[in-house]
C-alpha positions in Angstrom: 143.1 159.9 108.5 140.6 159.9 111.3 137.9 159.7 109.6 139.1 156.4 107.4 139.7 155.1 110.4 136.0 155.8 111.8 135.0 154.9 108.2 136.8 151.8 108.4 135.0 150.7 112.2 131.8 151.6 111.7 132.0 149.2 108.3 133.4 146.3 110.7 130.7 147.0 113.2 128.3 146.9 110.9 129.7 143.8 109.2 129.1 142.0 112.6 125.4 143.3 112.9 124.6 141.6 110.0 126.7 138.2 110.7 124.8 138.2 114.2 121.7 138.8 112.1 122.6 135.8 110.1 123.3 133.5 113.0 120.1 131.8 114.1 119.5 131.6 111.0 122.6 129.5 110.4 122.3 127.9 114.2 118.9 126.5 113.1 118.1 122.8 113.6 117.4 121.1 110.1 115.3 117.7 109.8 117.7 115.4 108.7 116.8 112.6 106.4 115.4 109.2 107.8 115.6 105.4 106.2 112.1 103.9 106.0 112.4 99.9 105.4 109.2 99.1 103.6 107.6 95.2 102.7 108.2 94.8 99.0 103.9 94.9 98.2 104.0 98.7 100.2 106.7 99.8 97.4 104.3 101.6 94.9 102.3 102.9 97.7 105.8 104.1 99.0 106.7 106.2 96.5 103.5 108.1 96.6 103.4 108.4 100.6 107.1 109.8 100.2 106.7 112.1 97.1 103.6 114.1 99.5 105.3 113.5 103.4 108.0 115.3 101.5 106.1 118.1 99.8 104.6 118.8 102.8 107.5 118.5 105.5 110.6 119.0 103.9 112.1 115.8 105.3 114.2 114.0 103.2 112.9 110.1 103.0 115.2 107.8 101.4 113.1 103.8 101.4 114.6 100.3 101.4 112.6 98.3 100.2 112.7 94.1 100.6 110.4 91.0 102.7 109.2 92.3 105.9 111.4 89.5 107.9 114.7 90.3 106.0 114.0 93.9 107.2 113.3 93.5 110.4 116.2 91.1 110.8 118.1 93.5 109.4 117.1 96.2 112.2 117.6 93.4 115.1 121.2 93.3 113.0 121.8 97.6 113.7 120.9 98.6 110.6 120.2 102.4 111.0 116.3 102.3 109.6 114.2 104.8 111.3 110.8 103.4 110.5 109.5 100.1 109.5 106.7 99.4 107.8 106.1 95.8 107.6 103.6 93.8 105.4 102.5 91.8 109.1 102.5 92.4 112.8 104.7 89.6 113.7 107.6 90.9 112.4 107.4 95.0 114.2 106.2 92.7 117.4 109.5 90.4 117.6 111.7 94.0 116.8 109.9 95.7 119.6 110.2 92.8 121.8 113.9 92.5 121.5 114.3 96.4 122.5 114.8 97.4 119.1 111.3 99.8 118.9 109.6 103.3 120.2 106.5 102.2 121.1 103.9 99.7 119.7 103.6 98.5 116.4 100.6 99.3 114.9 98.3 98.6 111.6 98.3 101.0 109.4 96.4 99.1 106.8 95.1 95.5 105.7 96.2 93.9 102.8 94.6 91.5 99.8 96.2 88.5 97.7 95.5 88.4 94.0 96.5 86.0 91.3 98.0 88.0 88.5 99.1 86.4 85.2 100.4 87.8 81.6 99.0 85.3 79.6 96.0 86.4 78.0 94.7 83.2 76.9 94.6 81.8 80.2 91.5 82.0 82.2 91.3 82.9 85.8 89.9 81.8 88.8 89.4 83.0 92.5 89.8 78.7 93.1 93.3 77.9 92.4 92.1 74.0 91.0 92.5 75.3 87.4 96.1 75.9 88.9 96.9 72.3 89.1 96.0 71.8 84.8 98.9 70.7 82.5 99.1 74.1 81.0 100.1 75.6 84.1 103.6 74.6 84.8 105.2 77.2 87.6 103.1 79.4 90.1 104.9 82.3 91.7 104.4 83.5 95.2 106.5 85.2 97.9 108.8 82.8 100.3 106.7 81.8 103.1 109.6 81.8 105.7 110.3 86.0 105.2 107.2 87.2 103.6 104.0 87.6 104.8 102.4 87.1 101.3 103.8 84.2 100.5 103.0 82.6 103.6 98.9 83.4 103.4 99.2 82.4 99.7 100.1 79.2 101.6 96.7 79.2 103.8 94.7 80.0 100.5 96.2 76.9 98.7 95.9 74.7 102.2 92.1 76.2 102.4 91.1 74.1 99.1 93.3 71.2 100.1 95.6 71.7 97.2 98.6 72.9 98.7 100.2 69.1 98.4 99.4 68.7 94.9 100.3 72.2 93.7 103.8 72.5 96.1 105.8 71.0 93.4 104.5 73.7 91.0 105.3 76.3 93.2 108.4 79.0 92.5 109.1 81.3 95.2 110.7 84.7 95.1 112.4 86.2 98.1 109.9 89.0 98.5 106.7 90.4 97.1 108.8 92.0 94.3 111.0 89.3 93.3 107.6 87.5 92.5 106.1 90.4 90.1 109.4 90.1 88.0 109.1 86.2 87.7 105.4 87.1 86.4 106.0 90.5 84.4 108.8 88.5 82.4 106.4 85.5 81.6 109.2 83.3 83.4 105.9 81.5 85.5 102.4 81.1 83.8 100.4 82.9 86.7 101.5 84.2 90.6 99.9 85.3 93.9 100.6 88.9 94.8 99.5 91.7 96.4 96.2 93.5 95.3 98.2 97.0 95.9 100.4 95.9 93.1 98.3 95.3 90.5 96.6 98.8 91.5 99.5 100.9 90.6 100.0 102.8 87.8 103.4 101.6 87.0 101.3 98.0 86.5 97.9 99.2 85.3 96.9 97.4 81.7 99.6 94.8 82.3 97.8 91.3 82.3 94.9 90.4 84.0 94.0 89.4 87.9 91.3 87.9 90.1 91.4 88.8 93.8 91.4 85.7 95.8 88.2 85.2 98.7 89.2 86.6 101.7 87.9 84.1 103.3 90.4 81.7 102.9 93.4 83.2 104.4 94.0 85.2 107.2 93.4 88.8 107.2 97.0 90.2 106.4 97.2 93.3 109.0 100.2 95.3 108.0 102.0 97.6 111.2 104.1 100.3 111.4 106.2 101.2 114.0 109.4 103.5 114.7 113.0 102.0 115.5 115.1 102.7 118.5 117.6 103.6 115.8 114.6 106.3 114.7 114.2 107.3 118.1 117.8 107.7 119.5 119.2 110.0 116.2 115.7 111.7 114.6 112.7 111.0 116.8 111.1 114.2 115.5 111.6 113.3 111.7 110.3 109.4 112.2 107.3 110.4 114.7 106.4 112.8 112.1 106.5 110.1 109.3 104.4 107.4 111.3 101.7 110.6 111.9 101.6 111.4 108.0 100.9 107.2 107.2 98.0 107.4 109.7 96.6 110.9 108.5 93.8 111.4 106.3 96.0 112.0 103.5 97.9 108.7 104.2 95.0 106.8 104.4 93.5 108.1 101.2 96.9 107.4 99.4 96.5 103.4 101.0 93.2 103.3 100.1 93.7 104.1 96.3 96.1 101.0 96.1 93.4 98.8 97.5 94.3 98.5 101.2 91.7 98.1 104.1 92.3 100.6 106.7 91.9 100.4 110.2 88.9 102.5 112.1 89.9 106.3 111.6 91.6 108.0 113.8 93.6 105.4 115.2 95.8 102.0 113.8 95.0 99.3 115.8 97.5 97.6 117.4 
């Protein structure tokens, strides 16, 4: 009987070796996932930046994706985004000036407008005055008042001194993405979009484009920048994020969906 009962406490001793064992273990902080809002002409460079941040950190990124002032109003709103990464620096600049940001917004890349169309038979042209022909009946580009797109494919028209004449013609999608379906369906005869769009693989070999002269709008820098929201539940998880965008394997994945990046090293601010 004695030696049951030493049998049986030497088992329960040795039961709570191995549950103490087990206890950092179990006690260990996880990184918990993060919300990054992301400007509709980012999405397909999204996806990439995601699939590899996670790969190589184990964090959990989950993206919304919609027209830069949408998302930030969203964030002034309380929506629980960790990150945004806008498709201009107004927008990161009037979240971090209400007290909604950690820190300054800065650029982590600069983008270009193209002019994208799915009908074959219809030549292009970096001048938008074949624009303004009978043939061409509706021209799609982003809204000016929440997208940043939209409102240099404005500047580009105004540049040439056909934004009067060509406004009627004009059909205007609430974001970046909105704009690609009015032109993948064939519902508009040619729109302006983003150059990283056209790039991706999901839209290589799908109609033809001409990228517009940058000359005649204003460069579109694109900031990043991390939410108070980020900062107050998983600072570690949305520093880490805003690191991996400006690290050489973030840059390289930008740079393959025909982005301008800032000087190496650093995102301007």
């Amino acid at each position: 009987m004695k030696k049951l009962l030493f049998l049986a406490f030497a088992l329960s001793v040795l039961s709570l070796q191995c549950s103490g064992s087990r206890e950092p273990e179990a006690g260990k902080k996880r990184a918990r996932p993060i919300t990054v809002a992301a400007a509709a002409n980012v999405q397909f460079a999204m996806e990439e930046l995601e699939k590899k941040f996670e790969e190589e950190t184990g964090i959990e990124v989950n993206v919304v994706v919609s027209s830069s002032g949408k998302l930030a109003a969203q964030i002034l709103q309380g929506a629980p985004y960790s990150v945004l990464v806008s498709a201009d620096v107004k927008y990161p600049e009037a979240v971090a000036q209400e007290g909604k940001a950690a820190g300054r917004p800065r650029i982590y890349a600069y983008g270009a407008l193209v002019l994208w169309t799915m009908r074959e038979a219809l030549e292009l042209s970096p001048r938008p005055d074949f624009l303004l022909e009978g043939p061409i009946r509706k021209v799609a580009i982003a809204n000016p008042r929440n997208a940043p797109y939209g409102e240099q494919a404005i500047n580009y028209f105004k540049y040439y001194g056909v934004y009067e004449a060509i406004e009627p013609k004009l059909a205007y999608g609430e974001s970046i993405a909105q704009t690609n379906q009015y032109i993948l369906a064939g519902a508009v005869e040619a729109g302006i979009t983003a150059k990283s769009v056209v790039l991706s693989p999901e839209m290589t070999g799908k109609g033809k484009w001409v990228e517009l002269p940058a000359e005649a709008y204003q460069p579109i820098g694109q900031a990043a920048v991390a939410t108070s929201y980020g900062q107050d539940n998983h600072p570690e998880e949305s520093s880490r994020f805003l690191e991996f965008m400006f690290s050489e394997k973030g840059r390289k994945v930008l740079e393959r969906y025909g982005y301008g990046l800032p000087e190496e090293g650093r995102g301007e601010e």
